[in-house]
N, C-alpha and C positions, 0 to 999 in steps of 0.2 A: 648505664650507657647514655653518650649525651646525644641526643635528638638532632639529627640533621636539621639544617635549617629548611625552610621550606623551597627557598628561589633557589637552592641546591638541587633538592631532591626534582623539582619539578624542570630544571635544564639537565639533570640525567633521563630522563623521563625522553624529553626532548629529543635528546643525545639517542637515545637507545632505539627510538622508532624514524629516526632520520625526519623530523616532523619538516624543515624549513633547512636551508643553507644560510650562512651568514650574509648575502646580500640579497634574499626573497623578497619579497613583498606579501606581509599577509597581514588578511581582513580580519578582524575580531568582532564576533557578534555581541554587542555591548546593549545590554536589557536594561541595566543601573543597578538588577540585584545584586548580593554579596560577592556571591560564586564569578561575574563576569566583571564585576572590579576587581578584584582579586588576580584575575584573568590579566585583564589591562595594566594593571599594575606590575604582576611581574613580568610579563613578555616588554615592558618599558622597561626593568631592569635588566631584560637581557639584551634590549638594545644600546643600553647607558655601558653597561661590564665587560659586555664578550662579544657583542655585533654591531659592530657601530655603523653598518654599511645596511642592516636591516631595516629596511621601513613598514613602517605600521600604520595601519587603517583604521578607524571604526566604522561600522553598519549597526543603525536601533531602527527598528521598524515597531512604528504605533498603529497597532490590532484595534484600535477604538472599540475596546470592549468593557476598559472600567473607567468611562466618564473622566473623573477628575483629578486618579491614580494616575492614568494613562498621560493623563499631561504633565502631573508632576515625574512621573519617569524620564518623558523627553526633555523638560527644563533642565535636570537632574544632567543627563546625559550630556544636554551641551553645553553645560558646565564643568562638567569634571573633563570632558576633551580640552576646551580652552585653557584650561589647569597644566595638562599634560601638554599642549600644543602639539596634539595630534588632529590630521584633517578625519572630519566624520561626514558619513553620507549619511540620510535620513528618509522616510518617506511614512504615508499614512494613509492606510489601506484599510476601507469598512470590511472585515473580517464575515463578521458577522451574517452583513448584508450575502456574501460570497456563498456562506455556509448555510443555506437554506435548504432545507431537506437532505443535509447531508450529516455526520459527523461535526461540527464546532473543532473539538482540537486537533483531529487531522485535518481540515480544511487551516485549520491556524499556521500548521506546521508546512504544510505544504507551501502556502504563502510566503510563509517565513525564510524558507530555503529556496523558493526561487528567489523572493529579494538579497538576498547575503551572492547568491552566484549572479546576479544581475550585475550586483554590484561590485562582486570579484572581478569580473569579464571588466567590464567598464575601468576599472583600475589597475588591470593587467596584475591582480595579484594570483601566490603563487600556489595560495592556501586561504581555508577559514577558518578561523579556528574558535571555538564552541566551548563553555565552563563545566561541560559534565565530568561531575567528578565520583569518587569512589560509591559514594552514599546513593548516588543515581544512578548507580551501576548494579547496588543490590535490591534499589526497587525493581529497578526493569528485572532482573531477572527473577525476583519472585511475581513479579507481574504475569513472567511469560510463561512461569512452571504454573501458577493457578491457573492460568488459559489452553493449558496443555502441549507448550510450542515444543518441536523438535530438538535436534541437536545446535543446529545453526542457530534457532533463535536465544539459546541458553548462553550461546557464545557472549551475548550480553553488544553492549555499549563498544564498540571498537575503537582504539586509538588511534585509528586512519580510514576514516571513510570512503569510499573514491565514489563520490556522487557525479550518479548517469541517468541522465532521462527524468530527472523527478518532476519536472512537466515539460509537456510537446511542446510552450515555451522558449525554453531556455535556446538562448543565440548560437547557432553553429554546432549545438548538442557538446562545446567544449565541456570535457569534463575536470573540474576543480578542487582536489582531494577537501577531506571536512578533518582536520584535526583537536586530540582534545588534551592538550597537554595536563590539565587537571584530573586525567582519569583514575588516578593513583593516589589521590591527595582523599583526604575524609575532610569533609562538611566542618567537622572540630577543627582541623587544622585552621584552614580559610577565614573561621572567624576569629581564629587564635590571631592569624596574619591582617586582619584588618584591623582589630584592636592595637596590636604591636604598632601600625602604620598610621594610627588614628584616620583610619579613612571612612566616611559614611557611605550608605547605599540605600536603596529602596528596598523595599518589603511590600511582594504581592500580597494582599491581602488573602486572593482566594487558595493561595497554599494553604490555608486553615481552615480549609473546607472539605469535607472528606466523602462529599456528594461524587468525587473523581477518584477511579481506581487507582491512581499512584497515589493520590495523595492519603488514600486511608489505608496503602500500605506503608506510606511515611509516617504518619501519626497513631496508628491502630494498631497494626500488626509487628512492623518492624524492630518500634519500641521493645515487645514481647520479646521477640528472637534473643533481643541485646540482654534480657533479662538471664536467659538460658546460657549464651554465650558471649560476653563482652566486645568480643574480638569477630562479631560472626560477618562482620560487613567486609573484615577483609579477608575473612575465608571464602566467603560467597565472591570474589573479587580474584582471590588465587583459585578459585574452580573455573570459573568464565574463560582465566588462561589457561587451563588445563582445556579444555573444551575448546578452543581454539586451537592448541597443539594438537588434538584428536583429529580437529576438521583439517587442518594444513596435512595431516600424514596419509588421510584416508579418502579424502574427498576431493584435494588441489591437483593431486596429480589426474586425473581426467581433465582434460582442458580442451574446453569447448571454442569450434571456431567462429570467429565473431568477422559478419561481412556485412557494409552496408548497415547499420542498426539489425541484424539480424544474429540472432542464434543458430546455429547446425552442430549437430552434435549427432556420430557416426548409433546407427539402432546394436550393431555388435557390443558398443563399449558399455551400455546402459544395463544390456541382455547378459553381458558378461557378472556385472554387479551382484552382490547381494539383495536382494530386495530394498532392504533399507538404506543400504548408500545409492539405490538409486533413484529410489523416492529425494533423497538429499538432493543429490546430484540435480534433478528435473528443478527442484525446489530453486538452489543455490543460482541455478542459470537465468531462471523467472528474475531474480532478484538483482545478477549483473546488468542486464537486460535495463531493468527497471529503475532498480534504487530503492523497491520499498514491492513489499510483498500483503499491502493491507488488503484484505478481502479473502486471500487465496488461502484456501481450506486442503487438509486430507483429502475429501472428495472430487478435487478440481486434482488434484496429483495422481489420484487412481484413475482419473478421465483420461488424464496425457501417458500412462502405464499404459490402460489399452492400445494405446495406436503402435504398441513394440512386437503386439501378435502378429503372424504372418496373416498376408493380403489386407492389409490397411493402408495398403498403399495412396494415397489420395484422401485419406478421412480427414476433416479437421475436427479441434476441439475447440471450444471459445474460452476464455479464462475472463475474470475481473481485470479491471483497470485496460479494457480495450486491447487484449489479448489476442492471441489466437498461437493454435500450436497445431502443425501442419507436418503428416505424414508423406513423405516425397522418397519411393524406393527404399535406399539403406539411410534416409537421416530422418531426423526428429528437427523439425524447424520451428522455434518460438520468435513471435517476430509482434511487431503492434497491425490492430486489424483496421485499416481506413476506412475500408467500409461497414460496419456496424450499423451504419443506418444511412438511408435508402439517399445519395446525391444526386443531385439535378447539373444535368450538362448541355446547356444551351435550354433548347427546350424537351429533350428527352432523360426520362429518369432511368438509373440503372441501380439495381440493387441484385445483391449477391442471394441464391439458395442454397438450400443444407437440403440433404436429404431426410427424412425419416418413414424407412419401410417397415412393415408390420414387422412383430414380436422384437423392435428396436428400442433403443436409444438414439436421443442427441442433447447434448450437454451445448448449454447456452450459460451467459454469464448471470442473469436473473434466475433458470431453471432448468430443470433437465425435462423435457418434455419425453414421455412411454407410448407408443404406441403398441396395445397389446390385442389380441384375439380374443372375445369370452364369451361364455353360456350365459345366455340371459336369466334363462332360470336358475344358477345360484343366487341364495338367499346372503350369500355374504357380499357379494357384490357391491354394494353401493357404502357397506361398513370401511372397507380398504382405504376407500379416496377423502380427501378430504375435499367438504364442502367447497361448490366452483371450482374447485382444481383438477376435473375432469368432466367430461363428456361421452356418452354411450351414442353411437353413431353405426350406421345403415353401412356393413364393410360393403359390401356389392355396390353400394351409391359414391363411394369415395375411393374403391379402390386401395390393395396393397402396398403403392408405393405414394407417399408425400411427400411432399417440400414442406420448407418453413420458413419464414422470411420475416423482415421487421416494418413498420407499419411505412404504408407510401401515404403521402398527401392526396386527400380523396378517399381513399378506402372507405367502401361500403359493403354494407351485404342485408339480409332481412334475418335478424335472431327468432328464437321460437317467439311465439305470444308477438309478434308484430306483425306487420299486415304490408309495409313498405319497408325500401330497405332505408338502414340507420349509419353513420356516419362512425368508424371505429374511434375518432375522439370526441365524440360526444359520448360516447362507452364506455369508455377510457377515462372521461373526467364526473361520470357517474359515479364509478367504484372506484373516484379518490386516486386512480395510479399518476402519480407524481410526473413531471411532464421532464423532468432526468430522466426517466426511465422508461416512458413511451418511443423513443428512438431504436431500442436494444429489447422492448417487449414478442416476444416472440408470436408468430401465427400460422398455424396449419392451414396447409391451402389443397387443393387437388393439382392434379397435374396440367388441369388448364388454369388455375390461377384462381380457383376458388375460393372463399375465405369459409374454412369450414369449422372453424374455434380458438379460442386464444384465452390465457388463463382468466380467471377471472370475469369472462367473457360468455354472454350466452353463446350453448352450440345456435349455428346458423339453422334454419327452419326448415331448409331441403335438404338435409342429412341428417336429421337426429333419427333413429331406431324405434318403431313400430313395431305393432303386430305383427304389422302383412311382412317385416324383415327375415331375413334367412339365414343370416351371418350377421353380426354383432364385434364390435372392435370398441376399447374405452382409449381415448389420449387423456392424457394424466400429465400434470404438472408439480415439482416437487422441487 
């Protein structure tokens, strides 16, 4: 049978997910490697053949991460545009510098996507459109199946992204769908089609470096699979669509109402669910909301499960990426939390509390903090917690019910073994906590405003538990 051409298959591709109209305007993220000239070159040929009303853009953002790669990529770039006499926008962003104490490739990618929607917004384009193609469809998803991701995340790589919120950034929160019209194409094809077109490209270096988990399922593992089943990249490829027609039949139709950048979604519809499409459900709404669900775990979705039991009325739960999910009567509200750490308004500060009363919970975005009751004289007592990550405290001196709150400017108190009181960032930049994460570090306090422990943190010196104590309580961090 003879082999469709490529610029065929890939404008049915097109055709089938309604990627662009024939007089759009859309941005193409052009890197110089094979996969996004490839890219470039055929959406040129659907503007030369079939769209002649289409205009097309390029976006290359230089990550200044490989020295003198990184320049011959952009040289590269703005050459092969002038080739094409397509207009290219450009920019060059220390990455790097950005990504200090955080992740390197999500802080890359996050970068990356608000430059392309900067730059969509700014050109009034209609789309962007992205070279992931079949071969990086069946990394990610064996990526996601060794990391254990649910149904959604198996769905893989989508032919239409609709990118919202992926940072507080982005202008008027318009949102710019991300298409990939390669997502059908194999890796072989692409270089089949540059060869045919004599066209050159760049070559990352460090794809040949297997120090990154895609890339040592690209060169390690994947290899293997192809050994077993030839054909397994586009089985693994026809599953993701199957997985996606699962999640459209079982999980679409609840539709969540979206006000204001907020999530509501009614507590009957969730309570109605199976357990596990409504794990999904909580999941999949996190992720309209967002754009990206990095951080959020099983246990951050059994936190927002709780608040569907009767009288939670008013609980919240805090989530990664500046979350919160807010029990209000019969809805489930996920919304972004502004206050997470403590603003200054004129010259008064105001910062929000959580509750946590004995034999509790309260789920924070760093830790779930426990407040429990216990006998001093069990011997297993001090085996349970892990080192610093808890405190044995005077319950009669602090009392049943506490706050918990994030660190204010000034904050002090006298820890055990000190003699005056100490300053919680000088505490704080003792045991190393990262000054990202002192904003959102959580701290028990009493109900006049106490500071009476915080992880990692000595307990304070007029609450810790004695002899002379009566009642014994541990908070624990986890």
């Amino acid at each position: 049978m003879k082999k469709i051409p490529l610029f065929a298959q890939v404008w049915q591709f097109i055709k089938k997910y309604k990627m662009f109209n024939e007089s759009d305007c859309v941005l193409i993220a052009l890197s110089g490697g094979p996969d996004s000239v490839a890219l470039t070159t055929l959406l040129k040929e659907v503007q030369a053949n079939i769209c002649p009303e289409l205009k097309l853009y390029l976006a290359h953002l230089n990550h200044l991460l490989r020295g003198q790669e990184s320049e011959r990529d952009e040289n590269f770039v703005y050459n092969f545009a002038r080739e094409l006499n397509l207009p290219l926008l450009t920019n060059q962003i220390d990455v790097a510098n950005l990504a200090k104490g955080t992740n390197l490739e999500a802080k890359a990618r996050e970068v990356r996507y608000e430059f392309l929607h900067r730059s969509a917004i700014k050109i009034g384009a209609n789309a962007i459109a992205t070279a992931h193609n079949m071969n990086d469809q069946a990394e990610t998803f064996l990526m996601r199946l060794i990391r254990g991701a649910g149904i959604t995340g198996l769905t893989g790589i989508q032919p239409i992204l609709k990118m919202k919120n992926l940072s507080e950034n982005f202008p008027n929160n318009k949102s710019i769908p991300i298409i990939r019209p390669l997502l059908k194409t194999l890796r072989s094809d692409i270089e089949s089609y540059l060869k045919e077109k004599n066209l050159n490209a760049c070559i990352d270096s460090t794809n040949f470096s297997n120090k990154l988990t895609r890339n040592k399922i690209r060169l390690d593992i994947l290899p293997e699979i192809l050994k077993i089943n030839p054909k397994a990249i586009e089985a693994i490829s026809n599953t993701t669509d199957m997985l996606n027609e699962w999640q459209e039949i079982f999980i679409e139709k609840l539709e969540p109402l979206v006000i204001n950048n907020e999530i509501r979604i009614l507590v009957r519809d969730l309570v109605n669910l199976p357990q596990i499409l409504c794990h999904q459900k909580i999941r999949d709404s996190i992720e309209n909301l967002t754009g990206k669900i990095s951080r959020l775990t099983s246990k951050h979705i059994l936190s927002v499960d709780s608040l569907l039991t009767p009288g939670k009325s008013g609980k919240k739960i805090l989530l990664p990426n500046k979350l919160e999910v807010v029990r209000e009567f019969n809805y489930i509200i996920i919304r972004f939390n502004s206050s997470l750490a403590g603003k200054t308004t004129g010259n008064k500060e105001t910062f929000e509390l959580f509750d946590l009363n004995l034999n509790s919970e309260w789920q924070g975005e760093l830790f779930t903090l426990s407040y429990q009751e216990v006998n001093k004289n069990n011997p297993n007592i001090y085996h349970i917690y892990d080192k610093n990550m808890f405190a044995l405290i005077d319950l009669d001196k602090v009392g049943e019910n506490l706050k918990v709150r994030f660190r204010l400017a000034g904050d002090k108190y006298i820890p055990i073994g000190h003699q005056k009181a100490e300053k919680i960032k000088r505490l704080m930049i003792e045991k190393r906590i990262s000054l990202s994460e002192r904003s959102i570090w959580p701290i028990a306090i009493t109900l006049k405003n106490e500071i009476i422990w915080s992880p990692k943190l000595p307990i304070a010196r007029d609450f810790i538990a004695n002899s002379k104590s009566s009642r014994f309580a541990i908070i624990s961090a986890k």
